[in-house]
VEXKETI-36539 format. One record per residue (C-alpha): x, z, y; residue number from 1. Coordinates in nm, 4 decimals. Layout:
<recs>
+----------+----------+----------+-----+
|        u |        w |        v |   n |
+----------+----------+----------+-----+
|        X |        Z |        Y | NUM |
...
+----------+----------+----------+-----+
</recs>
This chain:
<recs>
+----------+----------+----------+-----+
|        u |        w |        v |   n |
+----------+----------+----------+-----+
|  12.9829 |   6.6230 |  11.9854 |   1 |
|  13.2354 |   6.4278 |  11.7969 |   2 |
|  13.1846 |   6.1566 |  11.5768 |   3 |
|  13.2185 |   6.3494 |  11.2305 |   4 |
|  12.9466 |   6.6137 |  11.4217 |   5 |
|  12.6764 |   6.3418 |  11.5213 |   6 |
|  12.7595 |   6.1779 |  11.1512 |   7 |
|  12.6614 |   6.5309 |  10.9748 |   8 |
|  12.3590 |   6.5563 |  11.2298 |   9 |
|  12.2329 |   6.2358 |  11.1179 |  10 |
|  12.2647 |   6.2999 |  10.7415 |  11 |
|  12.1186 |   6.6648 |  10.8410 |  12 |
|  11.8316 |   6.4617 |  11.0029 |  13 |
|  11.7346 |   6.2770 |  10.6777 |  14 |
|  11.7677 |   6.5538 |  10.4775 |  15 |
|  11.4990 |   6.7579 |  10.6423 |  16 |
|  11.2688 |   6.5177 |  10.7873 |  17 |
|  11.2409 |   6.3193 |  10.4733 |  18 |
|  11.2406 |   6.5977 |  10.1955 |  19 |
|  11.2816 |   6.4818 |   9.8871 |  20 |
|  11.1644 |   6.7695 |   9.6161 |  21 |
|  10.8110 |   6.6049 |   9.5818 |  22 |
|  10.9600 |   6.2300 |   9.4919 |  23 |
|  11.1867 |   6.4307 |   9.2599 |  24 |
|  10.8679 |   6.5485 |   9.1074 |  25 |
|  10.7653 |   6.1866 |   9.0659 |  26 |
|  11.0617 |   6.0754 |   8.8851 |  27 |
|  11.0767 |   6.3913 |   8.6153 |  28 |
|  10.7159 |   6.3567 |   8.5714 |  29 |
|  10.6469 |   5.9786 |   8.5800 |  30 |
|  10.3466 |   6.0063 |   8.7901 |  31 |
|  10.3046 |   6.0646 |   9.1849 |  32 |
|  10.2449 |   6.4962 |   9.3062 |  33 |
|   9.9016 |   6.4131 |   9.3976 |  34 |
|   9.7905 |   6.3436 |   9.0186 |  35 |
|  10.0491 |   6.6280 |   8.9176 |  36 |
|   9.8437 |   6.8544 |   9.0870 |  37 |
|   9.5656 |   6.8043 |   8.8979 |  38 |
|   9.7168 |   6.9335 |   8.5779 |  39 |
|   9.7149 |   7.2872 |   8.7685 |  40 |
|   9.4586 |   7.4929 |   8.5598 |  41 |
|   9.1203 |   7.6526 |   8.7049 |  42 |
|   9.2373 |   7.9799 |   8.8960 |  43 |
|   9.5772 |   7.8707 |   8.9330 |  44 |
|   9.5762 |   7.8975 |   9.3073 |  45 |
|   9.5726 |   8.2742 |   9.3552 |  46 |
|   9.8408 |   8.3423 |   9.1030 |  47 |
|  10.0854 |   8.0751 |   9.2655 |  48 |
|  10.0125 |   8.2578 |   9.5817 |  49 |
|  10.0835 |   8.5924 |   9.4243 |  50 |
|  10.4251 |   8.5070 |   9.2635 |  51 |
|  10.4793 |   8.3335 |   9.5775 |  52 |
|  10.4736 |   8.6277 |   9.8220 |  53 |
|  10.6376 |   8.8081 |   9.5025 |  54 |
|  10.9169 |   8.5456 |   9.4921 |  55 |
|  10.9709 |   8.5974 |   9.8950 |  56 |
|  10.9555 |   8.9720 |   9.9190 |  57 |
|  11.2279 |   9.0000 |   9.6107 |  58 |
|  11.4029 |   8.7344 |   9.8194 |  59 |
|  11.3293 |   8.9953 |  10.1688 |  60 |
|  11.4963 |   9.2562 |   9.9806 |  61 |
|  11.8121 |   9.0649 |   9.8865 |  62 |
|  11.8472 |   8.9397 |  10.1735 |  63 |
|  11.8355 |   9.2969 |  10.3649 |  64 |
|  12.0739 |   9.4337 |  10.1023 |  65 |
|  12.3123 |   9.1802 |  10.2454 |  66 |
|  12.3200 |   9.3290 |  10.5811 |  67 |
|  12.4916 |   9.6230 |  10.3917 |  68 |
|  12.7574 |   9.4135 |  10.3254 |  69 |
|  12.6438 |   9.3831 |   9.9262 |  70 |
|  12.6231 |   9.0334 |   9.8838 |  71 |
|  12.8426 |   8.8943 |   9.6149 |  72 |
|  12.9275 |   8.5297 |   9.6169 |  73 |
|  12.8961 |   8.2871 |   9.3824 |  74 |
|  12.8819 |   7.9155 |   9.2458 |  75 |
|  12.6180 |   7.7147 |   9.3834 |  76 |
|  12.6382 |   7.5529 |   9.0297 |  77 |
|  12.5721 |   7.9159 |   8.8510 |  78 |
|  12.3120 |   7.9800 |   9.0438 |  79 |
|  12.1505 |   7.6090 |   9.0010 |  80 |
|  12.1641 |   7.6802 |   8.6457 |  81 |
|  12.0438 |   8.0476 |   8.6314 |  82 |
|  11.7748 |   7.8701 |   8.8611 |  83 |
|  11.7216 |   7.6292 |   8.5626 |  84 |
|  11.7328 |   7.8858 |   8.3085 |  85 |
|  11.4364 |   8.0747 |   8.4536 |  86 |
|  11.2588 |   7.7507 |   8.5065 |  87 |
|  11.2947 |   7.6363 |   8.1659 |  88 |
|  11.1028 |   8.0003 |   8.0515 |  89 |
|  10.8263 |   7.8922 |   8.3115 |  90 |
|  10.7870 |   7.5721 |   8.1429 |  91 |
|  10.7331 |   7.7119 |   7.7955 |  92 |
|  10.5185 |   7.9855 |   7.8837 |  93 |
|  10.2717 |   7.8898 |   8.1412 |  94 |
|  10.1148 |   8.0460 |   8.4830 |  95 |
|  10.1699 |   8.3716 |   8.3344 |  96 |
|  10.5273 |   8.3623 |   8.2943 |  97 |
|  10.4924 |   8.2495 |   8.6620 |  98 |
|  10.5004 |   8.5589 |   8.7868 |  99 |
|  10.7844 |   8.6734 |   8.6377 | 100 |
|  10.9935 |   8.3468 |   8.6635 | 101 |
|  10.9216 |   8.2871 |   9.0592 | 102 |
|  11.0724 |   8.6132 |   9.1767 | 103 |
|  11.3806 |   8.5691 |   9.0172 | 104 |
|  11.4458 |   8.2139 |   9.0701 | 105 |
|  11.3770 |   8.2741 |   9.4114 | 106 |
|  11.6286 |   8.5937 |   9.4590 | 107 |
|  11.9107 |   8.3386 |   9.3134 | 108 |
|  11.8333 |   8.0513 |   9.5548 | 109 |
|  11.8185 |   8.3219 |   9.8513 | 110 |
|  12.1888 |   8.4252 |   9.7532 | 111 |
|  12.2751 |   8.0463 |   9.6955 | 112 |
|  12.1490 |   8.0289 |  10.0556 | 113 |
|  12.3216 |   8.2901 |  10.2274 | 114 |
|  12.6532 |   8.1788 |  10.0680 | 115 |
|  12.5969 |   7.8400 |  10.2491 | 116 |
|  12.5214 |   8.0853 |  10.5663 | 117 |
|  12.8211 |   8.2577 |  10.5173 | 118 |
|  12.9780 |   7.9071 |  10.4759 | 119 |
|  12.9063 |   7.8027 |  10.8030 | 120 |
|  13.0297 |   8.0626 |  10.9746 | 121 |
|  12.7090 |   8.2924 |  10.9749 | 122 |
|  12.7259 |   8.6975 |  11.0151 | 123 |
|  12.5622 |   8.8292 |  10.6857 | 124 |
|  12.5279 |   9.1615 |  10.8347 | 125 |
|  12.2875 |   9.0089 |  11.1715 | 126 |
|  11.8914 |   9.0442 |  11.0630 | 127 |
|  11.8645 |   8.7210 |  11.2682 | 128 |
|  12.1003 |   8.5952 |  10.9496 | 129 |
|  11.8762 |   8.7419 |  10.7335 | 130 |
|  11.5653 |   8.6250 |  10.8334 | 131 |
|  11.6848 |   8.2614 |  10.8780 | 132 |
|  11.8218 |   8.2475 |  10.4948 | 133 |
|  11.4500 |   8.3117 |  10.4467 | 134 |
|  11.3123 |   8.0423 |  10.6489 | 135 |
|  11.4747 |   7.8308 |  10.4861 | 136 |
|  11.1854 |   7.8301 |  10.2651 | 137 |
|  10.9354 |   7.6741 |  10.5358 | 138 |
|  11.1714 |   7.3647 |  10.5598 | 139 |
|  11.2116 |   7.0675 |  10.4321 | 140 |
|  10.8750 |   7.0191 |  10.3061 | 141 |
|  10.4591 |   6.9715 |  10.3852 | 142 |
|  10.2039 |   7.2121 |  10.5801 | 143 |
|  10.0173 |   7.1830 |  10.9199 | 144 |
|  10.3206 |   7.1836 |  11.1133 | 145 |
|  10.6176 |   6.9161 |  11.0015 | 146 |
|  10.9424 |   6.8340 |  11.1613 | 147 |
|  11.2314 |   7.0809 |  11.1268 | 148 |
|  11.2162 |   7.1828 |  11.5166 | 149 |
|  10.8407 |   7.2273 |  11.4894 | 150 |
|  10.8439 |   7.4719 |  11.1798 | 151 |
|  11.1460 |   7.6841 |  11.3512 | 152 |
|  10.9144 |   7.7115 |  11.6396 | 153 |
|  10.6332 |   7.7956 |  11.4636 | 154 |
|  10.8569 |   8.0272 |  11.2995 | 155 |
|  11.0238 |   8.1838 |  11.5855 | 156 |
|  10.8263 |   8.4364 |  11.7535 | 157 |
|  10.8533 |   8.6451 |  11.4573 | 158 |
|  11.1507 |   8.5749 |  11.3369 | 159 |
|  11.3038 |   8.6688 |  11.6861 | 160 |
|  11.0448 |   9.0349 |  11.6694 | 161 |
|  11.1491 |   9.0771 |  11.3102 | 162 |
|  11.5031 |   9.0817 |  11.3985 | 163 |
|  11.4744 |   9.2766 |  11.7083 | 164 |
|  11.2785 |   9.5440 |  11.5194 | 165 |
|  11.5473 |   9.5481 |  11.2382 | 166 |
|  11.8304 |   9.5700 |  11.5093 | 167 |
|  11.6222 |   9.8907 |  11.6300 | 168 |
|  11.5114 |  10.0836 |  11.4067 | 169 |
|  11.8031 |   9.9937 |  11.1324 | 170 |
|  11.7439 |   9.8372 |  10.7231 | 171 |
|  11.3535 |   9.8867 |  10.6979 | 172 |
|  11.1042 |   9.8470 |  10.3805 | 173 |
|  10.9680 |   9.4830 |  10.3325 | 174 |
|  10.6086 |   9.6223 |  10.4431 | 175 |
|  10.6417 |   9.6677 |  10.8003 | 176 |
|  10.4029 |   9.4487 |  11.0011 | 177 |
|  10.6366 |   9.2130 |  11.1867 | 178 |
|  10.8346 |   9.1239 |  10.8601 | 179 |
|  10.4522 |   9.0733 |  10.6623 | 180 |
|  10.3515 |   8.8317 |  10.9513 | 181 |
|  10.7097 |   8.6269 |  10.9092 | 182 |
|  10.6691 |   8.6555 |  10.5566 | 183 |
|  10.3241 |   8.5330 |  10.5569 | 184 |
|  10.4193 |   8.2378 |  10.7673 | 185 |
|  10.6939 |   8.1317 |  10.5214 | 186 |
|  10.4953 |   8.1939 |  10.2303 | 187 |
|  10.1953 |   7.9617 |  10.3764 | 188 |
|  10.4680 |   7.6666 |  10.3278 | 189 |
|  10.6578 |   7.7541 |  10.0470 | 190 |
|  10.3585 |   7.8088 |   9.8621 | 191 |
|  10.3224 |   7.4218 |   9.8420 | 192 |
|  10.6165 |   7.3677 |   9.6663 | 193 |
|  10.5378 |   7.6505 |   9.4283 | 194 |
|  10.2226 |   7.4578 |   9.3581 | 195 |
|  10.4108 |   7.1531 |   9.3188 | 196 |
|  10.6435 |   7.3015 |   9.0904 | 197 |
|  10.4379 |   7.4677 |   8.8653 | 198 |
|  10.1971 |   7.1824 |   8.8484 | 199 |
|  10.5039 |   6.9314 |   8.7345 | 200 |
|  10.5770 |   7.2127 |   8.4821 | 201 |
|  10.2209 |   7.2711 |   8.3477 | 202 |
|  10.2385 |   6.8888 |   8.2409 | 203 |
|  10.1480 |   6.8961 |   7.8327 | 204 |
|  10.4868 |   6.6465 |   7.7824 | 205 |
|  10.7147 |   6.8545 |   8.0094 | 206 |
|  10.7629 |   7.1483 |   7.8340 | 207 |
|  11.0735 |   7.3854 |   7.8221 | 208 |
|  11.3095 |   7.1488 |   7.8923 | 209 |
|  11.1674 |   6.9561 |   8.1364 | 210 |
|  11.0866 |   7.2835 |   8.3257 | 211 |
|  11.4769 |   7.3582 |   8.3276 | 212 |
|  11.4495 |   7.0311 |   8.5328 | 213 |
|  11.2055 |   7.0896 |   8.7485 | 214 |
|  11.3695 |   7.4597 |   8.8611 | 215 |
|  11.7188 |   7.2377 |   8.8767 | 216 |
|  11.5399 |   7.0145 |   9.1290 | 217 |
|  11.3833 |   7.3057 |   9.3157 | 218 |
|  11.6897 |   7.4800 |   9.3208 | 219 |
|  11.8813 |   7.1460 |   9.4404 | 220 |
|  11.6194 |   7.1082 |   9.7310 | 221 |
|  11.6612 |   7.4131 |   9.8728 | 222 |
|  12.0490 |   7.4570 |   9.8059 | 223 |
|  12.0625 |   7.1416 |  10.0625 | 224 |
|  11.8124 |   7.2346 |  10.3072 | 225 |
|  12.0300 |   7.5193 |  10.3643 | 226 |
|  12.3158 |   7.3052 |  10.3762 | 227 |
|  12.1821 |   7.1133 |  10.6755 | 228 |
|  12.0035 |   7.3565 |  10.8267 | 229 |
|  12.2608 |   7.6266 |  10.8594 | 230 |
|  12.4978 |   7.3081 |  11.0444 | 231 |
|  12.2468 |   7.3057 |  11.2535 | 232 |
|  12.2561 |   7.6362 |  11.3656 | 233 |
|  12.6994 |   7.6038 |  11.3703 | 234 |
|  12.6391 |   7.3302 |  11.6338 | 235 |
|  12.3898 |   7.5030 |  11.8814 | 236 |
|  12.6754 |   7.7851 |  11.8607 | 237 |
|  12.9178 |   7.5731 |  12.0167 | 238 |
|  12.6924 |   7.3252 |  12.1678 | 239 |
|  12.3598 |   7.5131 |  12.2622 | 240 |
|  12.0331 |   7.4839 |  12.1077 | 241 |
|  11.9165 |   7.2623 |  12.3997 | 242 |
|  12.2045 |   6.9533 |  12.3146 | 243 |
|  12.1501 |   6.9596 |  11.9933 | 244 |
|  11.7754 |   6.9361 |  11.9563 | 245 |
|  11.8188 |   6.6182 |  12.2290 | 246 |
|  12.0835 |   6.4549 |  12.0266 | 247 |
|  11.8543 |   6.5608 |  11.6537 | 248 |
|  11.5308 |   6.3781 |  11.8556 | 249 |
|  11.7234 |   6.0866 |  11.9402 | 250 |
|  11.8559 |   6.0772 |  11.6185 | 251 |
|  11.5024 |   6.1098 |  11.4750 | 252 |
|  11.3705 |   5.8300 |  11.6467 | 253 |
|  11.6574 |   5.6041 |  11.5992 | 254 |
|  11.5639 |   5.6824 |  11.1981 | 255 |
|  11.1984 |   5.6453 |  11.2465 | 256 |
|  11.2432 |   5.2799 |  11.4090 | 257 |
|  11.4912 |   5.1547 |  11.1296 | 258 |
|  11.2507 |   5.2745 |  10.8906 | 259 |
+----------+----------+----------+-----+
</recs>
């Protein structure tokens, strides 16, 4: 790799080993996520999980409708504040408006994302392109598995029988079993930074406006996962996945002992 290469690995290293949407959280709200999630209301949990697997499956369809070739590009600033928009509506109407905000906040980061695919040199119309704008979701933040090489192996069994089953059998509906067992995956992880999200939101002194910020934030942290993630997946094209996991490890470690 050249030197510019191993610099952008390194900066890709710190960006999704040491995510940074729940210290964002911190700072908007003045207090650390664990008391933020506390303000969630009694019942919360199974509507956050429903606009969450809402949120993805809108997100599923957009990003199959891209494989048609009708994805339409766009500002990565327009769709941080559309993003923001649709928080600030969360904000000022609660875990019902939930429902309807997630989905389409979601859909806007999902194009945001595959425009940073398509950036980096990614075929829109593959389902393996697909599916990996959608994992993007998984990473960059907390769940039973962490590290950015452990998620996309927890991740890639499916992914790989999604994609084959796509490639097979053509554009299929979001409900066949191998994309609800991907989806599920994803949605286990995401689903904590939906939580997160809404919780900072549900604050009594955050409000309409401070929900704009929170969906800017979430917005922000996924628009750069997908920057890093996606120049991942440029290098093991030229490189091979096998080089640049070593050199991402070593990396990794070389971060972990400075820190």
């Amino acid at each position: 790799m050249t030197l510019e290469e191993l610099a952008a690995l390194r900066s890709a290293v710190g960006a999704l080993e040491h995510p940074t949407f729940a210290a964002r959280l911190s700072n908007l709200a003045g207090k650390p996520v664990e008391l933020i999630r506390q303000a969630l209301p009694a019942g919360a949990s199974e509507a956050i999980t429903k606009a969450t697997m809402r949120g993805l499956n809108a997100a599923l369809s957009a990003a199959l409708r891209s494989m048609r070739n009708d994805h339409r590009a766009g500002s990565p600033w327009l769709h941080k504040a559309l993003v923001a928009g649709s928080g600030a509506v969360g904000g000022g109407f609660g875990l019902v408006a939930l429902l309807l905000e997630l989905p389409m906040s979601t859909v806007l980061m999902l194009r945001g994302i595959l425009d940073v695919a398509r950036g980096q040199g990614e075929d829109l119309a593959k389902p393996e392109t697909a599916l990996s704008a959608l994992q993007v979701f998984a990473l960059g933040g907390e769940g039973p598995e962490n590290g950015y090489f452990a998620v996309r192996g927890m991740l890639a069994k499916s992914l790989t029988e999604a994609a084959r089953f796509i490639a097979e059998r053509g554009i299929v509906a979001e409900g066949a079993p191998v994309l609800v067992r991907f989806m599920a995956q994803i949605g286990s992880r995401f689903g904590i930074i939906v939580s997160q999200k809404f919780a900072a939101q549900a604050l009594p002194m955050i409000g309409a406006l401070g929900g704009a910020a929170v969906n800017y934030a979430f917005m922000h942290h996924f628009q750069g996962v997908a920057d890093v993630h996606f120049l991942v997946r440029r290098l093991e094209r030229i490189y091979g996945q096998e080089e640049v996991r070593a050199q991402y490890e070593r990396l990794r470690a070389e971060t972990a002992f400075v820190a």
